[in-house]
KOLSEMAR-213136 format. One record per residue (C-alpha): chain; residue number from 1; x, y, z. Coordinates in nm, 4 decimals. Example, Ala and Ser with C-alpha at 12.3 -4.5 7.8 and 13.67 -1.06 7.14 Angstrom:
2
node chain: A n: 1 east: 1.2300 north: -0.4500 up: 0.7800
node chain: A n: 2 east: 1.3670 north: -0.1060 up: 0.7140
***
This chain:
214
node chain: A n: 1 east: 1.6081 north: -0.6231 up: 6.2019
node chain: A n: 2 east: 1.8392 north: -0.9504 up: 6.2518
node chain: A n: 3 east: 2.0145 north: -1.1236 up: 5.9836
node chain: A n: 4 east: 1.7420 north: -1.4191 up: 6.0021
node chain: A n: 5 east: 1.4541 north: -1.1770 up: 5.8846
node chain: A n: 6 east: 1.6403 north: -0.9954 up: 5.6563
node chain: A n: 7 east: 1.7601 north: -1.3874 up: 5.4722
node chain: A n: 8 east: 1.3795 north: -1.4641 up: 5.5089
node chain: A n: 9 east: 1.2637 north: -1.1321 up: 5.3587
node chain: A n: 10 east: 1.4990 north: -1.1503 up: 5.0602
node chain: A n: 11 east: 1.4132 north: -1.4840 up: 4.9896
node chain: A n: 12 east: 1.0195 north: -1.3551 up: 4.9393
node chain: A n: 13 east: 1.1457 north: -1.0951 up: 4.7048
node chain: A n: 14 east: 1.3604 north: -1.3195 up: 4.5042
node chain: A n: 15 east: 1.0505 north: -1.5696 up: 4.4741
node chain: A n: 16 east: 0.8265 north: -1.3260 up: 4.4218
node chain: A n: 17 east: 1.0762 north: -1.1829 up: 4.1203
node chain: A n: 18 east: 1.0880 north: -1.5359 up: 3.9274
node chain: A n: 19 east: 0.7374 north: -1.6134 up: 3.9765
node chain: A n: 20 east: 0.6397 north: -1.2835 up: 3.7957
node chain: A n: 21 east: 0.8579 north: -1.3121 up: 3.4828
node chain: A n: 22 east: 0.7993 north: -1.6594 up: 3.4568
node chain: A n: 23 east: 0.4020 north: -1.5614 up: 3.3864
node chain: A n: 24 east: 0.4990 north: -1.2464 up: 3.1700
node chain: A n: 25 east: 0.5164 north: -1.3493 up: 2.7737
node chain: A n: 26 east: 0.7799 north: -1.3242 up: 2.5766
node chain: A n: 27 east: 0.8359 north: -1.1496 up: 2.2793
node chain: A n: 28 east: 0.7606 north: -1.3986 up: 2.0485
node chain: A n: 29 east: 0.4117 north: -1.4322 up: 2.2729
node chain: A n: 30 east: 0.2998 north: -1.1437 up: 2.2927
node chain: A n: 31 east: 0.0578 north: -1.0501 up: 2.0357
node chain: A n: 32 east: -0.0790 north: -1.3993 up: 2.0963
node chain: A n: 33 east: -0.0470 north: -1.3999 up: 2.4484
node chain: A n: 34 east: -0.2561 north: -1.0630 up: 2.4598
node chain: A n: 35 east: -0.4706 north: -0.9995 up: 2.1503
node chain: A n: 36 east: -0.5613 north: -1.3542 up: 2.0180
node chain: A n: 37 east: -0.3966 north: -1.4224 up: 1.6883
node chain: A n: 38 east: -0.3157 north: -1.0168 up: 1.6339
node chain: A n: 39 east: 0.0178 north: -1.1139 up: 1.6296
node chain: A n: 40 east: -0.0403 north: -1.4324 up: 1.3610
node chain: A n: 41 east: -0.2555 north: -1.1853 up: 1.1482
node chain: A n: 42 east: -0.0203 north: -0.8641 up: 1.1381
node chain: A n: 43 east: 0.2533 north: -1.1273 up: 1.0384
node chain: A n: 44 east: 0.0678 north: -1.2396 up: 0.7157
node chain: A n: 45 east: -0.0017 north: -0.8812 up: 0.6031
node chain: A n: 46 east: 0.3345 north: -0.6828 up: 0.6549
node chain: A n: 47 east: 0.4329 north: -0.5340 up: 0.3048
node chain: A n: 48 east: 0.6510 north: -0.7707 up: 0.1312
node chain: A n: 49 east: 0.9364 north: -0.5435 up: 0.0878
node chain: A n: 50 east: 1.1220 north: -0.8658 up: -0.0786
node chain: A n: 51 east: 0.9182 north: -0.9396 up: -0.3145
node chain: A n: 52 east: 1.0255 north: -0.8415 up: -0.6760
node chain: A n: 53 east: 0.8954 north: -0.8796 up: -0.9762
node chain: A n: 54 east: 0.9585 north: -1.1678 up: -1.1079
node chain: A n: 55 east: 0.9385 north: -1.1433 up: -1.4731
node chain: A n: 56 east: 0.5938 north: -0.8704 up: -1.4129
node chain: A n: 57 east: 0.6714 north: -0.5808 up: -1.6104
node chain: A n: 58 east: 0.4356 north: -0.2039 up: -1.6527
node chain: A n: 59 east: 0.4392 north: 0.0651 up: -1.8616
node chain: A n: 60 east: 0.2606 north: 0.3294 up: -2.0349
node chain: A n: 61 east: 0.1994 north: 0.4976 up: -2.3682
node chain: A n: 62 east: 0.1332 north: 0.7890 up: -2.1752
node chain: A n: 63 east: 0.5137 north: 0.8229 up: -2.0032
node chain: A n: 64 east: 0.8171 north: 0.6910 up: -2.0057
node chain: A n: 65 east: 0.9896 north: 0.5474 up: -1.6935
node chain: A n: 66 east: 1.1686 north: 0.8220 up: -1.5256
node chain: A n: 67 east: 1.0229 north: 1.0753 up: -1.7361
node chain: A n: 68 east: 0.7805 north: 1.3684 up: -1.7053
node chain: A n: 69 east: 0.3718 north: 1.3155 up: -1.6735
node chain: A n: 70 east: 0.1978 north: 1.4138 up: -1.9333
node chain: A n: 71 east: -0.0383 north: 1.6978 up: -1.8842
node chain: A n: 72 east: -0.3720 north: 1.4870 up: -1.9345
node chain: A n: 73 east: -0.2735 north: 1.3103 up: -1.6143
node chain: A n: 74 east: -0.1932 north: 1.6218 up: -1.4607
node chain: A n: 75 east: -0.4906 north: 1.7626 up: -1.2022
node chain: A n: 76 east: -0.7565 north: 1.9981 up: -1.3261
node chain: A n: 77 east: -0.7798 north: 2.2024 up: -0.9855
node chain: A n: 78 east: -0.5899 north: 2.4062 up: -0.7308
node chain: A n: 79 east: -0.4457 north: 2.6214 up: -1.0247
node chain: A n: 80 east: -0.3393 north: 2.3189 up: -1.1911
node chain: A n: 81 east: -0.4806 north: 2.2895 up: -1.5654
node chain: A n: 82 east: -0.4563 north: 1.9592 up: -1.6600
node chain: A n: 83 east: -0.7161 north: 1.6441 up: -1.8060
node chain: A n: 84 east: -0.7273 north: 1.4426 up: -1.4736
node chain: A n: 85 east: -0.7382 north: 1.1508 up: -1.6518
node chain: A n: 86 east: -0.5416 north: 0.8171 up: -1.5164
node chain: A n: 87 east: -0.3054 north: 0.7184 up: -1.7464
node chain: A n: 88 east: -0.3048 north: 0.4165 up: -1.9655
node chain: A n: 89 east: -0.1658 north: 0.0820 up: -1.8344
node chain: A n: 90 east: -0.0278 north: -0.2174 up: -1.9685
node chain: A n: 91 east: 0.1478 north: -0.5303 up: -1.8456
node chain: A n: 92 east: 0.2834 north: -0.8796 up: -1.8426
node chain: A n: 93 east: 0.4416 north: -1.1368 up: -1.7173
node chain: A n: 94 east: 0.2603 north: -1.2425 up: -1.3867
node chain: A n: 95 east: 0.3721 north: -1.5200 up: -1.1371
node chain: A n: 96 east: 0.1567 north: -1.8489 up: -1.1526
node chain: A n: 97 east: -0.0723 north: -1.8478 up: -0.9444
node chain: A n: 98 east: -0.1877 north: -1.4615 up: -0.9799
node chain: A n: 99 east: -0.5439 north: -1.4595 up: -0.9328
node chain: A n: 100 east: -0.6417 north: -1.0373 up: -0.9265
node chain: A n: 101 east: -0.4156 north: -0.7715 up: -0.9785
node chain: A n: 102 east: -0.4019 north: -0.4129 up: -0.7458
node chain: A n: 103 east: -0.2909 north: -0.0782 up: -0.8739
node chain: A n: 104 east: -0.1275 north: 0.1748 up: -0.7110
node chain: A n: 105 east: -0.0317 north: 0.5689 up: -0.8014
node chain: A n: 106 east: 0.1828 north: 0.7556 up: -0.4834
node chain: A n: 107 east: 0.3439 north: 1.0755 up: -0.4289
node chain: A n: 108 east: 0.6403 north: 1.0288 up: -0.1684
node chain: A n: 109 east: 0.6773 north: 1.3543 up: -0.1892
node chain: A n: 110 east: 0.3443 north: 1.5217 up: -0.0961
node chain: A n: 111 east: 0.4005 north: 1.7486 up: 0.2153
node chain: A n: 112 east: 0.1562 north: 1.5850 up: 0.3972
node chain: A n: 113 east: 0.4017 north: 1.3936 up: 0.6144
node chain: A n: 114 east: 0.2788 north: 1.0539 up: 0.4868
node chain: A n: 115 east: 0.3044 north: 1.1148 up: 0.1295
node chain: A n: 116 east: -0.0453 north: 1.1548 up: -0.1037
node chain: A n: 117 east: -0.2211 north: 0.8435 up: -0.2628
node chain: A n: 118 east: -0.3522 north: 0.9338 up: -0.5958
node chain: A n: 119 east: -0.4950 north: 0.6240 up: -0.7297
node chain: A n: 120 east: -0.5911 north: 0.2453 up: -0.5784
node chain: A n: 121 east: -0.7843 north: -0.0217 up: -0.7550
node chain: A n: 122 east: -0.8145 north: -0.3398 up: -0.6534
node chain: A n: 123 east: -0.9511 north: -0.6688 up: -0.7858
node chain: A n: 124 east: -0.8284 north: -0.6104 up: -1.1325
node chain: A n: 125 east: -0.8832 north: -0.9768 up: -1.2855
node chain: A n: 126 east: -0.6325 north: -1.1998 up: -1.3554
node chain: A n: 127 east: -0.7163 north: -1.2016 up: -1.7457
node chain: A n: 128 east: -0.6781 north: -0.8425 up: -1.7456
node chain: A n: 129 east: -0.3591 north: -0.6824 up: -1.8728
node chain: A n: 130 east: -0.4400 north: -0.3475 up: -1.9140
node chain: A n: 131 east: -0.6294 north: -0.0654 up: -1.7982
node chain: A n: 132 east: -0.7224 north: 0.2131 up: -2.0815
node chain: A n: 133 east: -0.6550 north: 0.5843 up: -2.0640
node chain: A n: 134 east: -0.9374 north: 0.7279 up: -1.7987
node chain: A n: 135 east: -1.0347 north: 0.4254 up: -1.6704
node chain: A n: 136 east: -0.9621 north: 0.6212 up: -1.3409
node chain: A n: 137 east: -1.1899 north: 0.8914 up: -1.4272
node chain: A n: 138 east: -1.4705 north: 0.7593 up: -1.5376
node chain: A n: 139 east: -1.3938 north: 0.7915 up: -1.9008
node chain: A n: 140 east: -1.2955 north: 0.4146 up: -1.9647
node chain: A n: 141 east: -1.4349 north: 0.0853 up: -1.8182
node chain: A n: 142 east: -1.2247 north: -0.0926 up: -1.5804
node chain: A n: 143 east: -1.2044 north: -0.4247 up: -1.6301
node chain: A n: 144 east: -1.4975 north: -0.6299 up: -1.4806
node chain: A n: 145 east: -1.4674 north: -0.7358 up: -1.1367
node chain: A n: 146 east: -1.2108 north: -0.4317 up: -1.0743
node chain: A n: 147 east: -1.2623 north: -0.1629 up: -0.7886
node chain: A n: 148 east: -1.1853 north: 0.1959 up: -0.6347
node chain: A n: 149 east: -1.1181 north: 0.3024 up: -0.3042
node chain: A n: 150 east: -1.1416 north: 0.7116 up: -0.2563
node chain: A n: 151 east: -0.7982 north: 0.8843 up: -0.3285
node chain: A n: 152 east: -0.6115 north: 1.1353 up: -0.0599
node chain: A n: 153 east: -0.8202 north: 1.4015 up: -0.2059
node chain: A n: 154 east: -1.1736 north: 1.2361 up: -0.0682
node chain: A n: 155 east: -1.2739 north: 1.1375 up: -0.4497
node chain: A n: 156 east: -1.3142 north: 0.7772 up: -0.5380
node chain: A n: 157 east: -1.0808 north: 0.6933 up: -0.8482
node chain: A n: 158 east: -0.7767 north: 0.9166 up: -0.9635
node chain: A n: 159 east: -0.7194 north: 1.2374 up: -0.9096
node chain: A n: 160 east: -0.4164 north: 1.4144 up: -1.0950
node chain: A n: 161 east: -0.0886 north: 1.5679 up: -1.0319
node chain: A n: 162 east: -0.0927 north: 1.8926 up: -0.8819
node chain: A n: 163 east: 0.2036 north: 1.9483 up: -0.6283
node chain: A n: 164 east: 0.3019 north: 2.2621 up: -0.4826
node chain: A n: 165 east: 0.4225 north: 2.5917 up: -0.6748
node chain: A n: 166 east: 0.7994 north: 2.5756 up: -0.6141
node chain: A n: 167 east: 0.8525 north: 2.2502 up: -0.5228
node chain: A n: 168 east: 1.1153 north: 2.0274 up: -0.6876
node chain: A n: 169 east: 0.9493 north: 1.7948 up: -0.8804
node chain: A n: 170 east: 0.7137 north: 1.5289 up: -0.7382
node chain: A n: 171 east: 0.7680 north: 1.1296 up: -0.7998
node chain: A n: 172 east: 0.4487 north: 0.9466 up: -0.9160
node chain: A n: 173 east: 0.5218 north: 0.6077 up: -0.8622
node chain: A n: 174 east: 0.2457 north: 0.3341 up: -1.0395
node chain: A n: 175 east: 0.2428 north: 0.0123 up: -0.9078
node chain: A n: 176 east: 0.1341 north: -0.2876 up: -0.9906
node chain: A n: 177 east: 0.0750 north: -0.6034 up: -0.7978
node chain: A n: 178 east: -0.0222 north: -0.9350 up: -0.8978
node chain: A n: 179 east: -0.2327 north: -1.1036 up: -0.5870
node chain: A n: 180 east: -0.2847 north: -1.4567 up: -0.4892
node chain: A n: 181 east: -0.6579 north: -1.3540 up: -0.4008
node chain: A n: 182 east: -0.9413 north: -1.1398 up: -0.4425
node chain: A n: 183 east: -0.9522 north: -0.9034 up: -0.1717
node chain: A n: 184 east: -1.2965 north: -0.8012 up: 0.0099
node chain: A n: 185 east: -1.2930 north: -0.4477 up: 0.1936
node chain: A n: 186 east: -1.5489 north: -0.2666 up: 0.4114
node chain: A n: 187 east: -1.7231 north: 0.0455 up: 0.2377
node chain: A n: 188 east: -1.4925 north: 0.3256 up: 0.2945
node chain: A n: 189 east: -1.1412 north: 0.1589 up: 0.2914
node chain: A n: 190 east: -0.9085 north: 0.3777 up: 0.2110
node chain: A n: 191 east: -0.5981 north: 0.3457 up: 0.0600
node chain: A n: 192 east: -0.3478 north: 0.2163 up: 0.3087
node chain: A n: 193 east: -0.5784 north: -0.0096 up: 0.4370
node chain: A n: 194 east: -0.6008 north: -0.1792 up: 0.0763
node chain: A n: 195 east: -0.2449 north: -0.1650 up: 0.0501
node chain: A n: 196 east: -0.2282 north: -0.3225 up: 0.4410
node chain: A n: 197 east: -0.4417 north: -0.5818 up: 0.3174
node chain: A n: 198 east: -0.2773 north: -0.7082 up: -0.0273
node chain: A n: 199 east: 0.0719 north: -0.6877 up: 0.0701
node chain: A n: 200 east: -0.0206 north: -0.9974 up: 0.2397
node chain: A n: 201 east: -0.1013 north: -1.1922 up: -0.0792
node chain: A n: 202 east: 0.1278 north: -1.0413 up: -0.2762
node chain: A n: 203 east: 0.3325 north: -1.2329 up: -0.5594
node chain: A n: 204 east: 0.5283 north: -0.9785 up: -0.7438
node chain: A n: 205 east: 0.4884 north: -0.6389 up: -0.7683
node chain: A n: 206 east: 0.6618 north: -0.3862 up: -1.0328
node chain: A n: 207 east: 0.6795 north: -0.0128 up: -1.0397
node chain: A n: 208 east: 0.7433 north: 0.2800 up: -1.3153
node chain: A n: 209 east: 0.8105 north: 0.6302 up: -1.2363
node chain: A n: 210 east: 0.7180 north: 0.9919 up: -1.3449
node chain: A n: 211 east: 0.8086 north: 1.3660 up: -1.2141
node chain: A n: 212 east: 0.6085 north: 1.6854 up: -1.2386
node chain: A n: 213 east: 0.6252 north: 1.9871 up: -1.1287
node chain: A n: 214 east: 0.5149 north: 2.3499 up: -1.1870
***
């Protein structure tokens, strides 16, 4: 092959090379480029791990912050002998604006490799600023408007501490989140996907923290 054809042929390539990456999107593209407004939507409902909480304050008459659970919150299964009853709530100080609050109870801890949700409601109205012992297990009224998604145990509402025999003890972290909306889910959300969804419109949120173990 003489040097002509070989010029020629590396010219193609080169051409060929620019024309490509000049039609291939970018990063900042991407979602957009391949899936719509994916991109736009997944950047609206990221958790809102800056977000603090702003004068919103929890706690419970039930436990202290950094203390032990009681035993009524404790599960009532799995050799565990507690009441399985949600502990009460109370709060204050929400951001203007605040239009529904969302309640969380987690267990980093869990060995399931993703940690254990014990607890999600949702929709909590803005007037409300508590939720009464139970209210998780059918023993109280939540408030009106308010909602459950099923816990990691495949039971809608709470379900109680009961972490392995052995294990140091578990973290039970209750969070609360005042909203900038309502938030509408299909039947059979389940907890992340709440939590997925009101990151997004999330104003403050505000945790307190309890150990058990047996």
């Amino acid at each position: 092959m003489n040097s002509r054809i070989k010029h020629a042929l590396g010219g193609a390539a080169l051409l060929g090379t620019l024309l490509l990456s000049s039609c291939a999107p970018t990063m900042s593209t991407a979602g957009v480029g391949m899936m719509g407004k994916t991109a736009d939507r997944l950047g609206a409902a990221q958790p809102a791990r800056g977000v603090m909480a702003n004068g919103l304050s929890l706690s419970s008459a039930q436990f202290t912050n950094g203390g032990t659970l009681a035993l009524e919150q404790v599960g009532s299964g799995n050799g565990c002998t507690g009441g399985n009853l949600s502990p009460a709530l109370s709060w204050s100080g929400a951001p203007a604006g605040t239009v529904s609050y969302a309640l969380t109870a987690y267990d980093p801890d869990a060995p399931t490799g993703s940690g254990f949700w014990h607890w999600t409601v949702y929709n909590i109205p803005a007037s409300a600023s508590t939720l009464g012992k139970g209210a998780g297990s059918g023993t109280f009224a939540l408030p009106a408007g308010a909602a459950q998604v099923n816990n990691d145990g495949g039971a809608l509402g709470y379900t109680g501490a009961c972490p392995p025999v052995g294990d140091s003890p578990h973290h039970y972290v209750f969070t609360l989140y005042a909203l900038s909306k309502t938030i509408e889910l299909p039947a059979g959300a389940s907890a992340a996907y709440v939590g997925f969804n009101f990151n997004g419109a999330t104003l403050a949120k505000t945790s307190i923290v309890a150990t058990y173990g047996r």
